[in-house]
C-alpha positions in Angstrom: 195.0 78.5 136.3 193.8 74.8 137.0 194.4 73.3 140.2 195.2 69.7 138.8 196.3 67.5 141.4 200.3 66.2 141.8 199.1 62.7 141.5 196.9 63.5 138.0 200.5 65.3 137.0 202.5 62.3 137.7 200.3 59.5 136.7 199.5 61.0 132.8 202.6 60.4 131.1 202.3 56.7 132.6 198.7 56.3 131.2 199.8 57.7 128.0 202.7 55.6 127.7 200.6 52.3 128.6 197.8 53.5 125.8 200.8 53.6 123.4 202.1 50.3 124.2 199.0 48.8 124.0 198.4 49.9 121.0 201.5 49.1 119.7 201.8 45.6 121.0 198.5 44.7 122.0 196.8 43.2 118.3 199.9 41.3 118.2 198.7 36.9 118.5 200.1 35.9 121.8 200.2 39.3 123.6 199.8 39.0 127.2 196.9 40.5 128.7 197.1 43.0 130.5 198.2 44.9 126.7 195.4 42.9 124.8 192.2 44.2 127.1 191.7 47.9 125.6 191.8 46.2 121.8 189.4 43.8 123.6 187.0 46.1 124.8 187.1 48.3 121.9 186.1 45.8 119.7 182.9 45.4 121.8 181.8 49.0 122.1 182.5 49.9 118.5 181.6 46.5 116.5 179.5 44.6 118.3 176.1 46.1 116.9 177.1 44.9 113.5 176.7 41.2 114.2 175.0 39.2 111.4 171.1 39.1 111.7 169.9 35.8 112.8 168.4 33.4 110.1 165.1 34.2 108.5 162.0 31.7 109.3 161.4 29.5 106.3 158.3 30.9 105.6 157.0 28.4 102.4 158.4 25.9 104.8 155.7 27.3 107.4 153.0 27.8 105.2 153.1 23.8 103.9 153.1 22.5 107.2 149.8 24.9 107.8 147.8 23.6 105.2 148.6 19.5 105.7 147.8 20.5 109.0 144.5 22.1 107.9 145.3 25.2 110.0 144.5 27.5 106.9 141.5 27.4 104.7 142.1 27.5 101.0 139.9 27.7 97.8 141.2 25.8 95.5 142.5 27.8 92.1 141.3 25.2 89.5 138.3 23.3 89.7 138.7 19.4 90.8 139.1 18.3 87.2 142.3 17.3 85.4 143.1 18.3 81.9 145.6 16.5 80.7 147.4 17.1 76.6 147.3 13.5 75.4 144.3 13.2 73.1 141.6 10.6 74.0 143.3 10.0 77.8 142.2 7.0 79.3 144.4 7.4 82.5 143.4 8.2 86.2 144.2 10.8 88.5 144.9 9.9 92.2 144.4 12.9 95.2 146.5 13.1 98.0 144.6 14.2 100.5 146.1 14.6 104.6 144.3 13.6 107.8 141.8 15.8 107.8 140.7 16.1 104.3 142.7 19.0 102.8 144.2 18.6 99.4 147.6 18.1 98.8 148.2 17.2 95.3 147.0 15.3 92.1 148.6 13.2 90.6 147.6 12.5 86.7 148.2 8.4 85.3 148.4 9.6 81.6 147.6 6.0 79.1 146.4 7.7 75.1 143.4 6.3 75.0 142.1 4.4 71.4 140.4 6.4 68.4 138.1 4.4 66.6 140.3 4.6 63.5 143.1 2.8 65.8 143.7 -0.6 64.9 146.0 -3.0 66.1 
């Protein structure tokens, strides 16, 4: 047979009595704590590695401040003209352009231009 100590013998029921109570009376608000520690350090062995992920970058956020800073070179997708849906357009379109060159963005004026059957 096992040779378990006196000591182990006497100090079980004890333990298992104290794992009980805390247990018991330990999730309760306003538990001392000395009963609250084993919920305690539970919840930090068994929970802890489902934390919310920390926030994504804002990657278009990144990617605009590349190109005003002309850190990335682009083609452009259209060519530098401006069509604009008003027939006969008189208007003008103004570039915004940053420090070092790089376009930003277009902006069209539309005004309909006159026909030569227009008359006031």
């Amino acid at each position: 047979m096992l040779d378990i100590p006196a000591a182990v013998l006497a100090g079980a029921p004890a333990a298992v009595a104290y794992g009980i109570t805390a247990a018991a009376y330990g999730g309760r608000p306003g538990a001392p704590a000395w009963l609250r520690w084993p919920l305690t350090a539970w919840d930090v062995l068994a929970y802890s590695w489902r934390r919310p992920a920390p926030p994504r970058p804002d990657y278009a956020r990144i990617a605009q401040l590349e190109r005003q800073l002309g850190l990335v070179e682009e083609r452009p997708i259209r060519p530098h003209r401006t069509v604009c849906l008003t027939k006969n357009c008189a208007g003008d379109t103004e570039e915004l352009r940053t420090w070092s060159s790089q376009l930003i963005r277009r902006i069209h004026h539309c005004q309909p231009g006159t026909t030569e059957g227009d008359q006031p």
